[in-house]
C-alpha positions in Angstrom: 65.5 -65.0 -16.9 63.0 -63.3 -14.6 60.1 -62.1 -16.9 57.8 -60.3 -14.8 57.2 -62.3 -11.5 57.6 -65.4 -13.7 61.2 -67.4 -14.2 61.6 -68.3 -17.9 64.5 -70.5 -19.0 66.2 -69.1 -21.9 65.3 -71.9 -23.7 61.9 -71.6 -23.3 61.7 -67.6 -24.0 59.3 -67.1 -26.6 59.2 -63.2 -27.6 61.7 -60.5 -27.2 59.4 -57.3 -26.9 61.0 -53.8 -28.0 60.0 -50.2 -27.2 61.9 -48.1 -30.1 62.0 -44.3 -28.8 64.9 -44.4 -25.9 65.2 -48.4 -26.3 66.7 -49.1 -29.4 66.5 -45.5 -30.7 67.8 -42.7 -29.3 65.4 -40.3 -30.6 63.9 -38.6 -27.2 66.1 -35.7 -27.1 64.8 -34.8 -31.0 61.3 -35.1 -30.1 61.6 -32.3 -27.1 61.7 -29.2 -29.4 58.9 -30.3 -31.4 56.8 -30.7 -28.1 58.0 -26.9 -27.2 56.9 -25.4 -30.4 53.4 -27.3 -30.1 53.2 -25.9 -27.0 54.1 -22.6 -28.0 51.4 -22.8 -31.4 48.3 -23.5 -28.3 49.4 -21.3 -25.6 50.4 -24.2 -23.5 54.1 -24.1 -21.4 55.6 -27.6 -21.7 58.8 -28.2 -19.8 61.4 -31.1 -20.1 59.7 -32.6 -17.0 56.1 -32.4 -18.2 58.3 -34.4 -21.5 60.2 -37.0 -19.6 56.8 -37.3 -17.6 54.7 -38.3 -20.1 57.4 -40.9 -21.6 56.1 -44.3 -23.2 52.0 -42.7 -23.0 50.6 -43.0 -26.3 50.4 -39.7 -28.2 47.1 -38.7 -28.4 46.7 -39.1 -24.8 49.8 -37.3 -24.1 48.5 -34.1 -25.6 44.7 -34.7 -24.2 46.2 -34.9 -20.9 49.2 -32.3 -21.2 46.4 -29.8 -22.9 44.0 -30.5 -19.7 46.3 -30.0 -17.5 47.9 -26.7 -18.7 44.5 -25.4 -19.8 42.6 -26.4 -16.9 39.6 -27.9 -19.8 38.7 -31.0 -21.2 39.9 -31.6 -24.5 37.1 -33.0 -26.7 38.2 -36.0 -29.1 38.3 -33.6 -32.0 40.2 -31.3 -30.5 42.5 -34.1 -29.3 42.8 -35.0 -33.0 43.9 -31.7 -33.9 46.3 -31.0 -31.2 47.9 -34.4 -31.9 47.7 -33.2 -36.5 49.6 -30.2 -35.4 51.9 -31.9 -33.3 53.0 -34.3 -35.9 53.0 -31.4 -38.6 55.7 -29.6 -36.5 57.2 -32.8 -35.9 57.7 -33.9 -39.4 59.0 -30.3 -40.1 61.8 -31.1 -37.9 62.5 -34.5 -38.8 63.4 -33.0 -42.4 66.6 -31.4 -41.2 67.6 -33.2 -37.9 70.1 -35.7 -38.6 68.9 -39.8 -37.8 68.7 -40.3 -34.7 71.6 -43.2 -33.1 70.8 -46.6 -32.2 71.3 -48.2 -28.4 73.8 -50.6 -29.0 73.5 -53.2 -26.1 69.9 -53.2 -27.0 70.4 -53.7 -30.6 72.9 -56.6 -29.7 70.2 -57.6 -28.0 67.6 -58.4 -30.0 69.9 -59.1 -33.1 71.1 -62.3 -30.0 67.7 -62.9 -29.5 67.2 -63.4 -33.8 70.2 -65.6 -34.0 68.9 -68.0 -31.2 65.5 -68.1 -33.3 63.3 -65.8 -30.6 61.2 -63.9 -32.7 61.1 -60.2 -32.0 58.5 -57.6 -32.1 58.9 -53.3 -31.7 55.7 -51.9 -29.1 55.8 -48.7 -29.4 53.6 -46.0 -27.9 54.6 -43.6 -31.1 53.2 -43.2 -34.6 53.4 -45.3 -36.6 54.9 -43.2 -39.5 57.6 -42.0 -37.2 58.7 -45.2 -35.6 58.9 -46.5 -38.8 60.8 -43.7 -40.2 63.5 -44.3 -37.5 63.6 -47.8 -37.3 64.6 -47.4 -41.1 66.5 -44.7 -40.8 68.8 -46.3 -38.6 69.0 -49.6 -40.4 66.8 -51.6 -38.3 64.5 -52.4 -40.7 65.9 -55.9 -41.2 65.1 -56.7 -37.4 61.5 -54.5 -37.2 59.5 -55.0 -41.2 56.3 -52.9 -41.0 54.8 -56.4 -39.8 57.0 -56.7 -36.8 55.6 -53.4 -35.9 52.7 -52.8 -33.5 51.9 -48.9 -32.2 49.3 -48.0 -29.6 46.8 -46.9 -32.5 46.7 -50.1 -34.0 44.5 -50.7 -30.5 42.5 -48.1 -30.3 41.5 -45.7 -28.0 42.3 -45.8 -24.0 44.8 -49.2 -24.7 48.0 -47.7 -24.9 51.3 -48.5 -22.1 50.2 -48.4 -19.5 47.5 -51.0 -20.1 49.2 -54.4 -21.1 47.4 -54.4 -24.6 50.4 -53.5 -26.7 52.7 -56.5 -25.5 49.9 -58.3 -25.6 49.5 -57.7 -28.9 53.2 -57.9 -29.7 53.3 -61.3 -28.2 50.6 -62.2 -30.6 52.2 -61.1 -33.5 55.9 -63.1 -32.3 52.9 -66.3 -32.2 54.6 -66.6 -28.7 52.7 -66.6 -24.6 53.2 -63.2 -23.4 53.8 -65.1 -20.1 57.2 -66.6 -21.9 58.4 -63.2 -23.5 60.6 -61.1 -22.4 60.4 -57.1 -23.1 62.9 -53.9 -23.5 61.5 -50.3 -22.4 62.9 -47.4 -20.9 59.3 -45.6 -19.4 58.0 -46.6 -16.6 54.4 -46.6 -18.1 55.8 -49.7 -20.5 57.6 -50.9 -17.4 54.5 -51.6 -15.8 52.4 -52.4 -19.3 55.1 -55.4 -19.7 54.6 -56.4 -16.3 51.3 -56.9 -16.3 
């Protein structure tokens, strides 16, 4: 396996790293009307590109940035927190009557493979928490990805998110494996180059 700019034998791969939104759940199209009426609720055009742009950032950066951008300001951290409190509250709205969202099935094979050949697997998700974990539930994942096998840009804190390698980092931690010897899953190409690194 090439992992990175490093050769790994499978018999020496460590970690199996998951994104969840567009890696093992397909759960990006449901997230784009909830960005619209955000953007509607603060005056603020958001378009499927600025959407897919922003794919695999950490939410509150997302909306810091997106906000700046469109408003030609700097968004404060409290405002920040309250752009990101009404997002989620228009989010969670939504999630009450949109159906589950599917599941990717060769990446799902995948990292059921990587359980039956012992390589422990972690999700790293750029999310919240609270809605990764509804989905991983939702669509019965939650026997691969317990709470514990979950790690989410805000358990870093601030400024760490993809596509800073702290989140795999972390995720490799959690597998007890060297990040150097895992192997990771993403669709963005902000965790692209987090896993990378």
């Amino acid at each position: 396996l090439l992992v990175g700019s490093h050769v790994v034998a499978p018999g020496e791969l460590q970690g199996a790293l998951f994104d969840v939104d567009g890696t093992l759940v397909d759960s990006m199209p449901q997230f784009f009307p909830s960005w619209t009426a955000w953007g509607m609720l603060h005056d603020v055009a958001v378009t499927e590109d600025d959407f897919y742009g922003y794919s695999g950032w950490p939410m509150s950066d997302i909306f810091r940035d997106l906000y700046e951008k469109k408003k030609g300001v700097t968004a404060e951290p409290e405002l920040v927190e309250r752009l990101l409190a009404d997002y989620m509250a228009i989010l969670n709205r939504q999630m009450e009557t949109l159906p589950s969202p599917g599941v990717i099935e060769p990446t799902v094979a995948a990292a059921r493979a990587h359980v039956a050949a012992g390589v422990p697997i972690v999700a790293a998700s750029s999310g919240v928490r609270e809605t990764v974990e509804h989905h991983i539930k939702e669509c019965g994942l939650g026997d691969l990805f317990p709470p514990e096998r979950i790690v989410v840009a805000a358990d870093l804190g601030p400024g760490r998110g993809k596509p800073k390698p702290d989140i795999f980092l972390r995720a490799a931690e959690i597998a007890g494996a060297d990040p150097a010897r895992c192997i990771a899953y993403e669709d963005a190409e902000a965790g692209m180059e987090a896993a990378y690194r």
